[in-house]
LUMPAZA-715031 format. One record per residue: x, z, y of N, C-alpha, C, O, CB in turn; residue number from 0. Coordinates in Angstrom, 2 decimals, padded with zeros to 5 digits. Atoms other than C-alpha are relative to their C-alpha. Glycine has a CB too. Layout:
% LUMPAZA-715031
X/Z/Y/X/Z/Y/X/Z/Y/X/Z/Y/X/Z/Y/NUM
...
//
This chain:
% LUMPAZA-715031
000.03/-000.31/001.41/-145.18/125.17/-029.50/-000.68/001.36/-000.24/-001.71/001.38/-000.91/001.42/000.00/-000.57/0
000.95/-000.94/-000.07/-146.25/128.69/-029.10/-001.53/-000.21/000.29/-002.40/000.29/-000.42/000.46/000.75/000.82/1
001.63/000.42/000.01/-149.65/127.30/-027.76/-000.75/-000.55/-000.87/-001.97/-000.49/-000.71/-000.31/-000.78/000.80/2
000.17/000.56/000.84/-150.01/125.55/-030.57/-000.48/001.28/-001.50/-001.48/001.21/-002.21/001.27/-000.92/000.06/3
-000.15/-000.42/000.71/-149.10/128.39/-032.87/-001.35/001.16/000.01/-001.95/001.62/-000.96/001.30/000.16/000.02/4
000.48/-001.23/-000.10/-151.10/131.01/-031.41/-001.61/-000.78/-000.21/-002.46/-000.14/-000.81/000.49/000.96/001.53/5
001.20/000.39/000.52/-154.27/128.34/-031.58/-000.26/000.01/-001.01/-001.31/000.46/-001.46/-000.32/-000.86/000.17/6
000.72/-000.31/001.57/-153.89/127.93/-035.10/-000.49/001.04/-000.50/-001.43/001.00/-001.30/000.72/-000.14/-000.97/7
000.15/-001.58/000.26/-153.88/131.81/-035.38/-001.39/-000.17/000.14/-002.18/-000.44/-000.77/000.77/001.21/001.09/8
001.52/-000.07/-000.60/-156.99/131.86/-033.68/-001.28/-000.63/-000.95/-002.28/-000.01/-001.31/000.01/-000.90/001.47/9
000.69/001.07/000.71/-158.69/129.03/-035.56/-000.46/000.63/-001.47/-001.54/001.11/-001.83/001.03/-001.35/-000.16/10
-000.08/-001.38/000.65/-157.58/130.81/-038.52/-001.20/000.77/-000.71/-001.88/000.67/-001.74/000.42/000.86/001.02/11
000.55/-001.07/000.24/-159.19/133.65/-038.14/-001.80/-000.09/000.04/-002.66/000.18/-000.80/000.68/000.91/001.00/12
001.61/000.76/000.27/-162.65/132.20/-036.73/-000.57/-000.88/-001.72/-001.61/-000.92/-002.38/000.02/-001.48/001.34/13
000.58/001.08/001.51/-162.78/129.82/-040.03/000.10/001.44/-001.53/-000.56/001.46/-002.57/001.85/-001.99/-000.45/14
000.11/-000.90/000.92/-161.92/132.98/-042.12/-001.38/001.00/-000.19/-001.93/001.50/-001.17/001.11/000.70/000.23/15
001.04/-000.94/-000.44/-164.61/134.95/-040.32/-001.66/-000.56/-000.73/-002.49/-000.03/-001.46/000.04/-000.02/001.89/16
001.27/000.54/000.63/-167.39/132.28/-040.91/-000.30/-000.42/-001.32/-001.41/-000.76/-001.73/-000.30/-000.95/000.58/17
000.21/000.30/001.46/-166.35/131.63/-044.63/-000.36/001.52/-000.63/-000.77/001.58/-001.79/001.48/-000.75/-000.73/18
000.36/-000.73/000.78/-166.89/135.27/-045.13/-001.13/000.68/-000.36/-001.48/001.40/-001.30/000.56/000.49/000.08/19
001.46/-000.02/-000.64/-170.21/135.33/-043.33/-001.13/-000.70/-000.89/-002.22/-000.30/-001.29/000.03/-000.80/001.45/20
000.88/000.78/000.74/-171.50/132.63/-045.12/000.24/000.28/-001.12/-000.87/-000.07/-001.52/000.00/-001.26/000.15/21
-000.38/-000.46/001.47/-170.19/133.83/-048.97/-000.69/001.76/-000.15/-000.70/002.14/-001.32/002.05/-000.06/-000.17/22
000.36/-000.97/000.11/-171.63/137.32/-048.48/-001.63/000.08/000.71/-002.36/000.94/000.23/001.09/000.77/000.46/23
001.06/-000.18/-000.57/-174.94/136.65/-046.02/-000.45/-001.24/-000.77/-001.33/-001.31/-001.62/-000.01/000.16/001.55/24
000.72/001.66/-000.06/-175.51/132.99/-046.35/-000.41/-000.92/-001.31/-001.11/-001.93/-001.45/001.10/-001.00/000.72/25
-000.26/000.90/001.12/-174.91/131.99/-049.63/-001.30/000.08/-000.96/-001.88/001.14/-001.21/001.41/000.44/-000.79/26
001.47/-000.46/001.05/-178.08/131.23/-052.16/000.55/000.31/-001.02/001.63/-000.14/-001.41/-001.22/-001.12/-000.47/27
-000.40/-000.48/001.17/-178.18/133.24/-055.17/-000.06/-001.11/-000.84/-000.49/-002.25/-000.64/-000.74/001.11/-000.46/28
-000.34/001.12/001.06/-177.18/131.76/-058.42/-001.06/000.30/-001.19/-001.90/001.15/-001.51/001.73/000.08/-000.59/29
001.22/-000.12/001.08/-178.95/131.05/-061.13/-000.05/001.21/-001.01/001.07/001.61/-001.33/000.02/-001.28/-000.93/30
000.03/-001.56/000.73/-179.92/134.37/-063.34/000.63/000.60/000.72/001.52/000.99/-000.04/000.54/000.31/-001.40/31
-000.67/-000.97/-000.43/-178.36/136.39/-061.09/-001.33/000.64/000.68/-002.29/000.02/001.14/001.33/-000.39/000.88/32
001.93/-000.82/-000.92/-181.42/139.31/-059.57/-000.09/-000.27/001.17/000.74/-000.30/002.08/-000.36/001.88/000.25/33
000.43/000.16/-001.85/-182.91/138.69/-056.61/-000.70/000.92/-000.02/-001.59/001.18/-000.83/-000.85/-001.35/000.77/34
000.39/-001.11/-000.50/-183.45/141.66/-054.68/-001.15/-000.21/000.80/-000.99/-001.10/001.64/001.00/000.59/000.64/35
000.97/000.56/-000.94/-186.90/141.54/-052.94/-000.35/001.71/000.51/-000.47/002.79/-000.06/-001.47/-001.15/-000.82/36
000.10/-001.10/-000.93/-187.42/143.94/-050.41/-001.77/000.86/-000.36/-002.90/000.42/-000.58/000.21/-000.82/001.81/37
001.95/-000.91/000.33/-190.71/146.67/-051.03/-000.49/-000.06/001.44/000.15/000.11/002.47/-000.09/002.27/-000.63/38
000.27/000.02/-001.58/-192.86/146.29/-048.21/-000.83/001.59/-000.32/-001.46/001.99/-001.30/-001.15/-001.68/000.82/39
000.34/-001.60/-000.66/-193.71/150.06/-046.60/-001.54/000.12/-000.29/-002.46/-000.57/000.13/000.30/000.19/001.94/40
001.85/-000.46/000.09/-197.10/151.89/-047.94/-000.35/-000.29/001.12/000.27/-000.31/002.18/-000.57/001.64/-000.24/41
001.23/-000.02/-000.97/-200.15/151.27/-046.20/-000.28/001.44/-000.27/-000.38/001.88/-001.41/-001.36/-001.11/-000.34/42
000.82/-001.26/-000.22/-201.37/154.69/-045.19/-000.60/000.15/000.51/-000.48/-000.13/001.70/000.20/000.79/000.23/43
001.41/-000.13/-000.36/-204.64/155.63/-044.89/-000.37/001.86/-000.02/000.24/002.62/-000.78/-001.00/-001.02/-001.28/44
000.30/-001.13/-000.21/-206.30/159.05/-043.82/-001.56/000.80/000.14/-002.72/000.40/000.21/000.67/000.03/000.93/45
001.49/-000.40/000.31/-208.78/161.40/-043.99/000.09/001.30/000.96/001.03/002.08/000.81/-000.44/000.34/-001.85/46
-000.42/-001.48/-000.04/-209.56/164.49/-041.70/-000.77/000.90/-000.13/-001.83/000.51/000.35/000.51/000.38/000.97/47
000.58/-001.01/000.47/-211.00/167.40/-042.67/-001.05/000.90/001.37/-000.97/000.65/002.57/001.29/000.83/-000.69/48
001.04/-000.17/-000.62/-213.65/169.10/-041.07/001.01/001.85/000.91/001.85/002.62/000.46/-001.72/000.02/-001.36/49
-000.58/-001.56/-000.92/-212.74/172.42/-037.99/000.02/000.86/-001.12/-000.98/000.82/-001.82/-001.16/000.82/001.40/50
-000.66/-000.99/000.48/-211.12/175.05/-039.93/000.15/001.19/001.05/000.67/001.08/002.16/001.22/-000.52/-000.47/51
-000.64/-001.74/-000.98/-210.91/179.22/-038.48/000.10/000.50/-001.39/-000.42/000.44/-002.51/-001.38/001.30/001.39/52
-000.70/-001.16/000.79/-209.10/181.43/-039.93/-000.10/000.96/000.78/-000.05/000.64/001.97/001.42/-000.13/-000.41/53
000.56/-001.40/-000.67/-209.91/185.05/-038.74/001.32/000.87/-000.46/001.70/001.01/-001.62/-001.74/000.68/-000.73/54
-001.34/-001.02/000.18/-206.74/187.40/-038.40/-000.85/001.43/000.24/-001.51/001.87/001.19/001.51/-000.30/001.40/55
000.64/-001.53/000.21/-207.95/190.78/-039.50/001.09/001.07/000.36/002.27/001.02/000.01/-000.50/000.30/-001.69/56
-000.99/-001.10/-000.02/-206.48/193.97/-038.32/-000.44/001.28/000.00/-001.42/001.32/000.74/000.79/-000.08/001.02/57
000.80/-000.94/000.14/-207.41/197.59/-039.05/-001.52/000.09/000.12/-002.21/000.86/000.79/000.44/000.65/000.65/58
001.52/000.86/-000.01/-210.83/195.78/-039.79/-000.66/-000.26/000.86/-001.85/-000.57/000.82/-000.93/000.42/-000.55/59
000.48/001.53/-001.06/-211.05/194.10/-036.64/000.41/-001.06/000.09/001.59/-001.41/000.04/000.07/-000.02/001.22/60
-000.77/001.73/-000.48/-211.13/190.48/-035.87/000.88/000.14/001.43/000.42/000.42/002.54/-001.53/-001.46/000.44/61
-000.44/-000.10/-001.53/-208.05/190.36/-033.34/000.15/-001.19/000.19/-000.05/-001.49/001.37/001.24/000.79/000.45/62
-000.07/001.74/-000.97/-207.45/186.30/-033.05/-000.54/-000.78/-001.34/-000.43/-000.39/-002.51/002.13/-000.81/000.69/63
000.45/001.19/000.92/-208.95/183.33/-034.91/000.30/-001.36/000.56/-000.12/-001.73/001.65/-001.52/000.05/-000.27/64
-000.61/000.94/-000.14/-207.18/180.20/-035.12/-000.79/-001.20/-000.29/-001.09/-001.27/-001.48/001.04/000.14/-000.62/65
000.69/001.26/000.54/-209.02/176.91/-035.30/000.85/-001.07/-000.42/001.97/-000.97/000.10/-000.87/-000.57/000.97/66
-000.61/001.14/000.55/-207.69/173.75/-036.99/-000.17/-001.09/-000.28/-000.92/-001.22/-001.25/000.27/000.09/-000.66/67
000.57/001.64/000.40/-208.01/170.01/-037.19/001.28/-000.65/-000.66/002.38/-000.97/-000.21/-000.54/-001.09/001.57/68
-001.33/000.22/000.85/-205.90/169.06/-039.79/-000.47/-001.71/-000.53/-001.63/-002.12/-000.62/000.22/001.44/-001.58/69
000.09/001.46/000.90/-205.54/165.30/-041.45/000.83/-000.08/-001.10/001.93/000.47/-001.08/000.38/-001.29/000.78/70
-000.99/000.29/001.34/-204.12/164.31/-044.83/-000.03/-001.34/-000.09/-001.02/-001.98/000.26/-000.45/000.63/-001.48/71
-000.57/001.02/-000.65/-202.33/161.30/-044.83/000.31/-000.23/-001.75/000.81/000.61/-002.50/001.29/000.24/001.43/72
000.34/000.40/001.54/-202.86/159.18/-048.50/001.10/-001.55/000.11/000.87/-002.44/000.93/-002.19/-000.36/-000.35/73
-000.84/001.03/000.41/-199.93/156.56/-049.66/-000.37/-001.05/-000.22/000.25/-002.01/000.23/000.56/000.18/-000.87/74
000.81/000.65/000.81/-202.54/154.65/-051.64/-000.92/000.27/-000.33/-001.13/001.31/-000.96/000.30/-000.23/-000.76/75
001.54/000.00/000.15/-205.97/153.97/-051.78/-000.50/001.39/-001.05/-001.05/002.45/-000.78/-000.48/-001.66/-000.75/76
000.76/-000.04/001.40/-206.80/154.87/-055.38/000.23/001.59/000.25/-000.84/002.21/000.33/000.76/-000.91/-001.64/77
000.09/-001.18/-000.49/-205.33/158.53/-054.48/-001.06/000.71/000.71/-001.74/001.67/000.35/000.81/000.03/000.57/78
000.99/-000.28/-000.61/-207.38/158.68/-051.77/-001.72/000.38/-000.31/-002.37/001.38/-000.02/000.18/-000.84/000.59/79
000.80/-000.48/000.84/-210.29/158.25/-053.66/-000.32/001.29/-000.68/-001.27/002.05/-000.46/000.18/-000.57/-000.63/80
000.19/-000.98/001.20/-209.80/160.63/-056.41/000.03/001.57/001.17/-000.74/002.51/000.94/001.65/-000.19/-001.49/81
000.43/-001.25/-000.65/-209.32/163.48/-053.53/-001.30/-000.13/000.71/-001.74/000.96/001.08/001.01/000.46/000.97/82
000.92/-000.06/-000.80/-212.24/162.42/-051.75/-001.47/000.32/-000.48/-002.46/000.61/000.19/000.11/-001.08/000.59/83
000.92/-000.11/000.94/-214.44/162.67/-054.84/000.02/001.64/-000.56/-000.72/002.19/-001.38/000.33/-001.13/-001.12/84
-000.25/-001.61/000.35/-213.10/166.41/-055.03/000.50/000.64/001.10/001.49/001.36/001.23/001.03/000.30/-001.17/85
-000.56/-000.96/-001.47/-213.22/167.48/-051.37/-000.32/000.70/-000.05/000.16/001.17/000.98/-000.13/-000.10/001.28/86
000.29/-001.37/-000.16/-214.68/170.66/-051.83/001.53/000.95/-000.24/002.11/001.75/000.50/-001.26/000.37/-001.17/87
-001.31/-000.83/000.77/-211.49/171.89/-054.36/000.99/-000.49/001.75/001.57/000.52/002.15/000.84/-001.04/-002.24/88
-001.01/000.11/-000.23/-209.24/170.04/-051.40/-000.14/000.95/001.44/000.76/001.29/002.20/000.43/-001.45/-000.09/89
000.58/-000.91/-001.38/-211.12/172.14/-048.53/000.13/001.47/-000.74/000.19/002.27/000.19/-001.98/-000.41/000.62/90
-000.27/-000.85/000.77/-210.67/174.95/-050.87/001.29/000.33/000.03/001.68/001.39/000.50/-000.37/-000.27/-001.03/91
-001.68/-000.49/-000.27/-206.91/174.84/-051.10/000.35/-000.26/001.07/001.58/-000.30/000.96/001.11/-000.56/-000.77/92
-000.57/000.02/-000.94/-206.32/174.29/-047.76/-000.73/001.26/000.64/-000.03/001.95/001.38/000.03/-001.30/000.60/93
000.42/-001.73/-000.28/-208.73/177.65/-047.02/001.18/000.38/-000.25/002.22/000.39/000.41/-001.20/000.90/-000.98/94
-000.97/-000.91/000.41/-207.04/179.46/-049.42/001.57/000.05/000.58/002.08/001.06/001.06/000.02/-000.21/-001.35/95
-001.19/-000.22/-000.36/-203.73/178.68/-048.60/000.06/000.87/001.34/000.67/001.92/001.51/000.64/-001.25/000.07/96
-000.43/-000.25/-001.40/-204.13/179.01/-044.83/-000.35/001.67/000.19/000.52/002.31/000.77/-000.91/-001.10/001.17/97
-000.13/-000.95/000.19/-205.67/182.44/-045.31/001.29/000.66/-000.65/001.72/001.57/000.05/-000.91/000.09/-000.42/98
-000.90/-000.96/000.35/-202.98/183.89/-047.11/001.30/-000.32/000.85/001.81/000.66/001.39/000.22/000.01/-001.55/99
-001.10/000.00/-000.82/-200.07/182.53/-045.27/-000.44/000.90/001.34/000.10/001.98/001.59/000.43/-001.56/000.32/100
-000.53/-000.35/-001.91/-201.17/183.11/-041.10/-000.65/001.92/-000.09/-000.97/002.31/001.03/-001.48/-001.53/001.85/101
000.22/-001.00/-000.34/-202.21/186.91/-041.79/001.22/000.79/-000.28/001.47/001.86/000.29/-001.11/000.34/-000.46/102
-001.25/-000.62/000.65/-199.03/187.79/-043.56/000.81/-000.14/001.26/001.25/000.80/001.91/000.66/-000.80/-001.45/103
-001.19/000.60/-001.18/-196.88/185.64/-040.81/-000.46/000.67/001.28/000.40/000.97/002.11/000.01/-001.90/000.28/104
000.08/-000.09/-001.32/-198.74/186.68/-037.95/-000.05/001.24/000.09/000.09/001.81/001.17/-000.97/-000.66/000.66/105
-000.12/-002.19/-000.79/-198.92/190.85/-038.39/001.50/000.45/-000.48/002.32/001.16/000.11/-001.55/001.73/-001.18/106
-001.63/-000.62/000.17/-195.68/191.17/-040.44/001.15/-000.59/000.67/002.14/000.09/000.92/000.49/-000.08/-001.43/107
-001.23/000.36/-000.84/-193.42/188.57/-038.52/-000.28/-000.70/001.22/000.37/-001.73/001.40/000.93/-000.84/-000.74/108
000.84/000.28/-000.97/-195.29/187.91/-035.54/000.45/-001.39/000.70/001.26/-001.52/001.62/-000.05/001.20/000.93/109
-000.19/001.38/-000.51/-195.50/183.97/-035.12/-000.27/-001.10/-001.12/-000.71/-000.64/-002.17/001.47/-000.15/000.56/110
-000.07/001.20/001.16/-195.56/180.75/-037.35/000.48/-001.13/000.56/000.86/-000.93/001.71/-001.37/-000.42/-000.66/111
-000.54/001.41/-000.11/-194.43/177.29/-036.99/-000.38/-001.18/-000.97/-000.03/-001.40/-002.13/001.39/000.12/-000.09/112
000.37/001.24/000.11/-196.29/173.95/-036.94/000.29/-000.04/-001.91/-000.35/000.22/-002.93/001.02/-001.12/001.20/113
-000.79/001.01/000.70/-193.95/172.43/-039.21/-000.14/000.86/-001.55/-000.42/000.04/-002.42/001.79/-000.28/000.75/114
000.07/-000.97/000.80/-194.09/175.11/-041.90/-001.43/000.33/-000.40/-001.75/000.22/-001.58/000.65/001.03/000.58/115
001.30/000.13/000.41/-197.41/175.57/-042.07/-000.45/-001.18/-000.62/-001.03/-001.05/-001.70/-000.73/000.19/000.96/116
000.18/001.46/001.21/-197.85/171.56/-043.33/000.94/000.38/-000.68/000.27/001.08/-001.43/000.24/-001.77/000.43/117
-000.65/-000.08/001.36/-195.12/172.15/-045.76/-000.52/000.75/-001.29/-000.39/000.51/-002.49/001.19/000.55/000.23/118
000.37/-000.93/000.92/-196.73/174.94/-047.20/-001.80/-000.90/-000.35/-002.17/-000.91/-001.52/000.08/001.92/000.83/119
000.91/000.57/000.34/-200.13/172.96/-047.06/000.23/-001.13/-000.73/-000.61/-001.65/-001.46/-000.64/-000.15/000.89/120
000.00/001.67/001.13/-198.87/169.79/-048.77/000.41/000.55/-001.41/000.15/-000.04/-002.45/001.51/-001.52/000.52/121
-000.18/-000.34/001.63/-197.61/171.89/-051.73/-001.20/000.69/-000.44/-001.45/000.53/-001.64/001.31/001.00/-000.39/122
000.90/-000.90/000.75/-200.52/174.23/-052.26/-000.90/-001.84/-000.17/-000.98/-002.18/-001.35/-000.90/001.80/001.10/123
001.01/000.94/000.51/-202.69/171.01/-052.49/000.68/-000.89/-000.70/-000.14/-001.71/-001.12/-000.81/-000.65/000.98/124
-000.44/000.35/000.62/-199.91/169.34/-054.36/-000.43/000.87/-001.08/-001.35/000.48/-001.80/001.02/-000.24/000.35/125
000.17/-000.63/001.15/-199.95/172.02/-056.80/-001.81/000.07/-000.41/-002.18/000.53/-001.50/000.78/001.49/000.23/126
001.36/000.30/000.28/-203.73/171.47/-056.85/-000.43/-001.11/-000.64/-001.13/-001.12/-001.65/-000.61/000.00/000.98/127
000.52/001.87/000.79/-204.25/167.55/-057.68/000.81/-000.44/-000.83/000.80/-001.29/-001.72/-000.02/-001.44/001.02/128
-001.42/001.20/000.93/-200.97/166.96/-058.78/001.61/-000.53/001.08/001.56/-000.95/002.24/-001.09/-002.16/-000.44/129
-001.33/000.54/-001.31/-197.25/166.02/-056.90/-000.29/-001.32/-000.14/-000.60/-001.87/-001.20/001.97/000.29/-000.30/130
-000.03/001.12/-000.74/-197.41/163.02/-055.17/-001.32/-000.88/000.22/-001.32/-002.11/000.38/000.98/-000.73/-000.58/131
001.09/000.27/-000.28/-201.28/162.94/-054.68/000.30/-000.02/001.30/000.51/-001.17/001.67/-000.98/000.74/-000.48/132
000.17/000.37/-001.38/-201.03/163.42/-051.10/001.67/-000.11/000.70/002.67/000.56/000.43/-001.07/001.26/000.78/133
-001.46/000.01/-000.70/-198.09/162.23/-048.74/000.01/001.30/001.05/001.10/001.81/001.30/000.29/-001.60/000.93/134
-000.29/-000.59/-001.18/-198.27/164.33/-046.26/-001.08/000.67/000.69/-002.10/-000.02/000.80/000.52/-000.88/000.77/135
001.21/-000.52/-000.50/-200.63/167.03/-044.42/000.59/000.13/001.49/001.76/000.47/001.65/-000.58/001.45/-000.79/136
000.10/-000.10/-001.59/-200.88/167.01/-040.40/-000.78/000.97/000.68/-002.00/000.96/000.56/-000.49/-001.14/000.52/137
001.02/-000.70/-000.23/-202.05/169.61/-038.71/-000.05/-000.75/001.82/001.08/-000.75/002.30/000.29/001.88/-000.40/138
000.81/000.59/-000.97/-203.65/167.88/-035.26/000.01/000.63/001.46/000.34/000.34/002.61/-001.31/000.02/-000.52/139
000.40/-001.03/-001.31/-204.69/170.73/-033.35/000.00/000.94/-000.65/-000.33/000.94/-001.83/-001.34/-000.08/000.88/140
000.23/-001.56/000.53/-204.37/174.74/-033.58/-000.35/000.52/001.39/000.25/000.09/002.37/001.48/000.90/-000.81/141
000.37/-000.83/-001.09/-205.96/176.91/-031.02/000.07/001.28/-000.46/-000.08/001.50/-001.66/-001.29/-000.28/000.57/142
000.32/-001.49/000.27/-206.04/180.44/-031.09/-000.27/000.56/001.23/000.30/000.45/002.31/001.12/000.81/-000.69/143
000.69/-000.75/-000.78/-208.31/182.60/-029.55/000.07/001.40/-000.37/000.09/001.86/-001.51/-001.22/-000.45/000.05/144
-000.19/-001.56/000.09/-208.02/186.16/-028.91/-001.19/000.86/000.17/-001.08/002.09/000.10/000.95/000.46/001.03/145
//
């Protein structure tokens, strides 16, 4: 009788398991009710910009110059476009910026970081085209020569 009892238990619980499986995974939606359709993930497309130096000045000598191969990384086409039709301005704010950040960082707090440097490049050229023109700036390669 216990063998009995403890199967039903069992049984049970399996038939509870798969009615709740199927009522929450399995079940087709009802009529007018939303169907959720999943976004499929940007296509991203890229562009990279041409060698970049930056010249670290110091008591008006050149002491290191940093080279750079940077890429900008576009969500959507049509974006892409519209910066590519105004690459001078986007080679422009990525000068400018990079000048004023690595002379500040590198004589007053001697160093920088990757990661920080694209942050600061995706906003100055945000604040240039517009937020959410570009996803994301990469910088590739940095060398510095002394």
């Amino acid at each position: 009788m216990k063998k009995l009892v403890v199967l039903l238990v069992v049984l049970l619980l399996l038939g509870g398991g798969a009615a709740a499986a199927w009522w929450y995974f399995l079940r087709p939606p009802e009529d007018g009710a939303p169907v959720v359709e999943e976004v499929p993930p940007p296509v991203l497309t890229q562009i990279d910009l041409p060698l970049t130096s930056i010249s670290i000045v110091r008591n008006n000598k050149s002491t290191q110059r940093i080279d750079f191969l940077i890429t900008i990384v576009f969500d959507d086409p049509e974006k892409q476009k519209l910066v590519e039709e105004r690459m001078p301005r986007l080679f422009d704010a990525v000068n400018t910026e990079l000048h004023g950040i690595l002379p500040r960082k590198m004589v007053e707090q001697g160093g920088f970081e990757r990661t920080y440097l694209e942050e600061r490049l995706t906003r100055a050229v945000a604040a240039r085209f517009g937020a959410g023109t570009v996803y994301k700036i990469y910088i590739k390669d940095m060398q510095v020569y002394k």
